[in-house]
C-alpha positions in Angstrom: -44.9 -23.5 24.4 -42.3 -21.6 25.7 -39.7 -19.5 24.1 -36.1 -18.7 25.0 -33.8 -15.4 23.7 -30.2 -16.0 24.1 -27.6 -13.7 22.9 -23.8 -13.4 23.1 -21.1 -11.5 21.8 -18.8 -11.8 19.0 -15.7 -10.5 17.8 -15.4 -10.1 14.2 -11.5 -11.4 13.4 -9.7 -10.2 10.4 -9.9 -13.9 8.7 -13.5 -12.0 8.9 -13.1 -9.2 7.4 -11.2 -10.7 4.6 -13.9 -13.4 3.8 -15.9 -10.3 3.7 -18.7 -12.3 5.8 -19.7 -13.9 9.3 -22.0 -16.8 9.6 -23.1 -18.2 12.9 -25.2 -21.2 13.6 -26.8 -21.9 16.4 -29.2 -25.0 17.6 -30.8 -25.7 20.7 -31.1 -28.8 22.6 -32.8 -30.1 26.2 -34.3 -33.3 27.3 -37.8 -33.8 27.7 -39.9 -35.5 30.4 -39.2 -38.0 32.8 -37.6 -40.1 30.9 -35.0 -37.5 29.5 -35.4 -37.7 26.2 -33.3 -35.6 24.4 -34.7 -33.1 22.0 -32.6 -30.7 19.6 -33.6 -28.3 17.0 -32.7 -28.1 13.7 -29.8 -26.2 13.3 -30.3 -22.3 12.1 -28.2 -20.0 10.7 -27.6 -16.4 9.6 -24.7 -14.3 7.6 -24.2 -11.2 7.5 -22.0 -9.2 5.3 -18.9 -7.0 6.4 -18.3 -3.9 5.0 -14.6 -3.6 3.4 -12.8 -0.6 2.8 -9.4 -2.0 0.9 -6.7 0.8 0.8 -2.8 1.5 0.2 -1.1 4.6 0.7 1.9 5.0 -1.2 4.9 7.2 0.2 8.4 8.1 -1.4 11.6 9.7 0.2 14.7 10.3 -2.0 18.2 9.9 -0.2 21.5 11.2 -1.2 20.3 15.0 -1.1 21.0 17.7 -1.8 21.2 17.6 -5.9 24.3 19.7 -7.0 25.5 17.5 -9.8 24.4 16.1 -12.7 24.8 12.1 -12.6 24.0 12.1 -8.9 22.8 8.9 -8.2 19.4 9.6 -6.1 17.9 6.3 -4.0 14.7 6.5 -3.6 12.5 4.3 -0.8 9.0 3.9 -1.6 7.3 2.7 1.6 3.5 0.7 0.8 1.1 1.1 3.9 -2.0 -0.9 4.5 -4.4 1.9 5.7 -7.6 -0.2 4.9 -9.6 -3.1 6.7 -8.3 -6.1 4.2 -5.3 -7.9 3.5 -4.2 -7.2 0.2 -2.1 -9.3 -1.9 -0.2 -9.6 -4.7 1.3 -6.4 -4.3 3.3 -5.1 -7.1 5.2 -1.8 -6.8 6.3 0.5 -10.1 7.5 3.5 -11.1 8.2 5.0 -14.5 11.5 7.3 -13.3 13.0 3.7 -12.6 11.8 1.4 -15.1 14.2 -1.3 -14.2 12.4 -1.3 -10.0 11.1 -4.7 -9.7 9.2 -5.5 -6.6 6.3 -6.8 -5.2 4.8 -7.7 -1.9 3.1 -10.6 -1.4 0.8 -10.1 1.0 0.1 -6.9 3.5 -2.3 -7.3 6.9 -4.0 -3.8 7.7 -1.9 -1.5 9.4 1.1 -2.7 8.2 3.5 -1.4 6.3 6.7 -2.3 3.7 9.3 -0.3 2.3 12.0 -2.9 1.0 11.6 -1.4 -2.1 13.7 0.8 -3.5 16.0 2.0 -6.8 18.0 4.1 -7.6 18.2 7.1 -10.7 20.9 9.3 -12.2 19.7 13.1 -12.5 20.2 14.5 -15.7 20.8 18.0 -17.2 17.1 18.6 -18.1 16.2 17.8 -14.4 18.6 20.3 -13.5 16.9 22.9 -16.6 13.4 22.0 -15.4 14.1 22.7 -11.4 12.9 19.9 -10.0 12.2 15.8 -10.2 8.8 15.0 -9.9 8.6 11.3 -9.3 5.4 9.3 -8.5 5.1 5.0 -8.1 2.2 2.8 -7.6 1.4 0.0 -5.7 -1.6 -1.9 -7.0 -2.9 -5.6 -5.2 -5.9 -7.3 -4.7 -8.3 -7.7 -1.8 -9.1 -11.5 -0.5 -11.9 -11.5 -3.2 -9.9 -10.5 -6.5 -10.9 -6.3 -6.0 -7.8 -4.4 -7.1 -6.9 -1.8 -4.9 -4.2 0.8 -5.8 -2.7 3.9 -4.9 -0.1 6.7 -6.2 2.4 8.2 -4.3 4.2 11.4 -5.4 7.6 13.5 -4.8 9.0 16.5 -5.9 12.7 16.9 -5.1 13.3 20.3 -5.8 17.2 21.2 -7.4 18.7 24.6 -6.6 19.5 26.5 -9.7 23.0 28.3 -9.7 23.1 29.8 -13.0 26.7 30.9 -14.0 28.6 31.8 -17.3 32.6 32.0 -16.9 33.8 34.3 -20.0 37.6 34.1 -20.7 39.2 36.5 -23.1 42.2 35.9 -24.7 44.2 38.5 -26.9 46.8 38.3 -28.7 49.3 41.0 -29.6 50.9 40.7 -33.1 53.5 42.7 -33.8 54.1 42.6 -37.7 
């Protein structure tokens, strides 16, 4: 009896990676004696597993800046980045300053990235008293095998404070 070793090479593609799994299968075959009579081997196979590391980084800029008014209409851009191994899917994007934001991405390949999304929000008088808007969003999708993956993304727009007070006097002379 003899015995053969073959090996070769493969490389792992992200339909791969998604699957979360390779399998190969391999059989051999040759002919034997004079006749040629061909002889194969059951077919054999092995999987092994791939390790996934789903993740989204979520980013925000604010446009329309600096704040000096109260009802300034800020836009804000919240760009979603594939910084994992997966696709992920079913991407949906919220965030609480801007409850009215309504987008979602429907699929995102690893190092990729989308920032269609975007809203808009009118600054108010206590964002003006507090100093500052801290706004955050999340983008939360799923992995090819149903895992959610999610991240947060924060921003703090910080308002300059110009505290003034005008006082106006007004007499009045009455000469009774």
């Amino acid at each position: 009896a003899e015995t053969v070793v073959c090996t070769a090479d493969y490389n792992v593609t992200q339909a791969d990676l998604d699957a979360g799994f390779v399998t190969n299968q391999a059989y051999a075959s040759t002919t034997y004696g004079a006749a040629n009579v061909p002889v194969a081997s059951p077919p054999d196979s092995v999987t092994v597993s791939a390790v996934q590391d789903p993740q989204l980084n979520v980013t925000k800029s604010a446009a329309t800046l600096p704040i000096v008014s109260v009802g300034q209409i800020l836009t804000y851009t919240i760009n979603v980045d594939n910084t994992g191994d997966v696709t992920t899917s079913d991407i949906t994007v919220t965030d609480p300053l801007i409850p009215s934001l309504s987008c979602t991405i429907a699929s995102l390949a690893p190092g990729f990235a989308d920032s269609s999304c975007a809203g808009t929000y009118a600054v108010t008088q206590a964002d003006f008293d507090a100093g500052a808007i801290v706004n955050t969003a999340t983008a939360s999708g799923v992995t090819p095998q149903g895992a959610p993956v999610a991240d947060t993304g924060n921003l703090s727009t910080p308002i300059t404070q110009t505290p003034s007070m005008e006082l106006l006097k007004c007499v009045v002379f009455n000469d009774e």
